[in-house]
N, C-alpha and C positions, 0 to 999 in steps of 0.2 A: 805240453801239447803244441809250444811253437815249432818241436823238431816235426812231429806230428805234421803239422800245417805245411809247411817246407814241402815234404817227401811230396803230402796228397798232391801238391798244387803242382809239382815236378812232373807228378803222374798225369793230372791232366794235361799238362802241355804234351808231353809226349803220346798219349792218346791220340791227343789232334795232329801231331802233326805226322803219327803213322796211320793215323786212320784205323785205329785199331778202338775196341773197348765199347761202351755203353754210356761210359760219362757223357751228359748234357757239356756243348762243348762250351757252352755260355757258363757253366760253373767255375766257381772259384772257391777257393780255402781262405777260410778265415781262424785265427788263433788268436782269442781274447787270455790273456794276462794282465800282473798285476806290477807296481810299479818295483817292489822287489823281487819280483819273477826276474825284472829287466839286469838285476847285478850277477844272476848266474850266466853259465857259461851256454847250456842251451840255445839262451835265446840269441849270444851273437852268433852261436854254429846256426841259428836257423836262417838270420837276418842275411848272411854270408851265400846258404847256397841259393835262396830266393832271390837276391842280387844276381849271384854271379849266371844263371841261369831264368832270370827274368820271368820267374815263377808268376803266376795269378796267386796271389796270398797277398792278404790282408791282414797286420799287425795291430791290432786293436789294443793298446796299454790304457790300463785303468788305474791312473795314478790319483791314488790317494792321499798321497806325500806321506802315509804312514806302511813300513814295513814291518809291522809286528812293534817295534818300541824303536824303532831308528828312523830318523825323516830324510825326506827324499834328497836334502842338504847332502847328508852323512853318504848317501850311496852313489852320488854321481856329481860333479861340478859341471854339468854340460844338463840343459834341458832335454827331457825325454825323447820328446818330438825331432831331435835333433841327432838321435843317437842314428839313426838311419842312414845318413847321409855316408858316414865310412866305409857303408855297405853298398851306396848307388843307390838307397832307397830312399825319397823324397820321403818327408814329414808332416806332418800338420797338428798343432793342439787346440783343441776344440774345448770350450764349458760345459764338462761333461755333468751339469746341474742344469744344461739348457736343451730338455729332450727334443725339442725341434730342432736348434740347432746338431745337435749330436747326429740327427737322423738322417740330417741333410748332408751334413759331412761325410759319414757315412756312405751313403747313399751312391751320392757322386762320385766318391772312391774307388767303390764295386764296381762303377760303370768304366771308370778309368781303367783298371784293371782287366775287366773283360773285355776293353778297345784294345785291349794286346799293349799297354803303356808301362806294362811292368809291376810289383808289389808296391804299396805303398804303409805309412805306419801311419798309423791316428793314435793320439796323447790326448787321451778323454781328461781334462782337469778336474778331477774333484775334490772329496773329504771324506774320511771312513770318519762315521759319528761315532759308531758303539767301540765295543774291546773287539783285540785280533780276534781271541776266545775267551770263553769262560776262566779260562784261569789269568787273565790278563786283566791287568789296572791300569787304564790308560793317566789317568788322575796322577799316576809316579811321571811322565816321561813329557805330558805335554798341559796348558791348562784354561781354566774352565771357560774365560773368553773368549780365547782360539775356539773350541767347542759350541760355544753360541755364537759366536758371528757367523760361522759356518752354516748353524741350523735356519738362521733366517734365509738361506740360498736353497734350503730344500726341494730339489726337482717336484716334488709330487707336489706340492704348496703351492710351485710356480706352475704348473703345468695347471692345476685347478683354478687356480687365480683368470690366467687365461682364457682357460674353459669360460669359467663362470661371463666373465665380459665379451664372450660369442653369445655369449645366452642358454648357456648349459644350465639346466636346473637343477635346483636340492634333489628332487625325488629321482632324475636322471643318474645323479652320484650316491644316492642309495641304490638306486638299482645294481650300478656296476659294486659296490662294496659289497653287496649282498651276493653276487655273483662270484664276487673275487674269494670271499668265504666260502662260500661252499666247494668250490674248485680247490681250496686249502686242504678241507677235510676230506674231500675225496680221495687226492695223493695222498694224505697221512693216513688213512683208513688201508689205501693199498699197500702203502709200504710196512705197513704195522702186519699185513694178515697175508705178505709175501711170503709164497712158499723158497726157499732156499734150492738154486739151481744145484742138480749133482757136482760134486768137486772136479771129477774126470773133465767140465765142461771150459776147466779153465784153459785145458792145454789141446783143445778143440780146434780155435781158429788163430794158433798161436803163426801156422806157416799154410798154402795153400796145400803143400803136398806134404807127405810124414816126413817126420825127422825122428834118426835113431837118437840125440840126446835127449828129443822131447818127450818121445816116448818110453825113454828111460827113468827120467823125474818124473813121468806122473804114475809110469808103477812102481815106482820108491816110494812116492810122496802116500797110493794108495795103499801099499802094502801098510804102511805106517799108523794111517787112519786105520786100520784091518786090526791092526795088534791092541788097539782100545777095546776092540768087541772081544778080541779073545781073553782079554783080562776080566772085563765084565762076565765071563761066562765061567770062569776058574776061581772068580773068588764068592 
């Protein structure tokens, strides 16, 4: 999505400056990745044309210092935050365990960005606690102190901690957990009893206007799903 991010933010600038379009001209692209997003190649093609055309985008990295079983050692000798600059795009890494700070940084970014000052990258610092996925054993590659000294920097812990000493009260954080539960089950309720969009919908808004190759793969790809029901009905 950071190429993604690039194009959109290219697109509002030139909205504004032909006075064309609908885009809110105060909008900006923002593209959150992860800190091994940052070793593909994508993301310096995106850092590159947001640079060289002084996009409104905003590079959010959410460095974990784990990429799946490799640390963030292993993928680059040059701090995150710092990868920008090759590209003309200022840096900044922020304690992405400190959501007020984070918000702030943030924050301020966006406004930078929309003062016409150009993209800029935020290097949120943090810790992925659990496994990449379920088939993954972080306990092979890194270990169990690293793991708990991290956990005592837990953003929600910190951010309640805080709370609590403004005067937020126990029933106040049950109310919001009790909230935060039901708003869980309601998406998994939806996404469980989601009817499946038609297949033809993929090649829908693939271009504004038709294209004869697009329309060629989706009557192959249909014709294809077509020859399942004729077997169902022959055997």
């Amino acid at each position: 999505q950071v190429l993604h991010a690039a194009g959109y933010g290219m697109g509002i600038q030139m909205d504004g400056e032909l006075g064309t379009g609908d885009i809110d001209r105060d909008s900006i692209a923002v593209a959150c990745f992860g800190d091994g997003a940052s070793s593909q190649g994508d993301v310096s093609e995106g850092l590159t044309f947001a640079g060289a055309f002084n996009a409104p985008v905003l590079f959010y990295c959410q460095n974990n210092q784990w990429a799946i079983s490799e640390p963030t050692a292993v993928q680059t000798p040059t701090p995150l935050y710092q990868r920008g600059k090759g590209f003309g795009i200022p840096g900044i890494r922020v304690d992405g365990n400190d959501v007020l700070a984070t918000y702030a940084v943030a924050r301020a970014s966006a406004d930078s960005i929309r003062a016409g000052n150009g993209p800029l990258l935020i290097e949120a610092y943090t810790y992925r606690m659990g496994a990449h996925t379920t088939a993954d054993d972080p306990s092979k590659y890194r270990s169990d102190a690293e793991t708990e000294a991290w956990a005592a920097k837990d953003p929600i812990l910190r951010l309640r901690r805080y709370l609590e000493k403004q005067g937020v009260t126990a029933d106040e954080f049950s109310a919001v957990d009790a909230e935060a539960d039901q708003l869980a089950a309601r998406i998994r309720a939806a996404c469980v009893e989601m009817t499946p969009p038609p297949a033809e919908d993929m090649w829908t808004h693939v271009y504004n206007e038709p294209h004869a190759l697009v329309d060629e793969e989706r009557d192959a790809y249909l014709a294809y799903l077509d020859s399942f029901a004729d077997a169902e009905e022959h055997a």
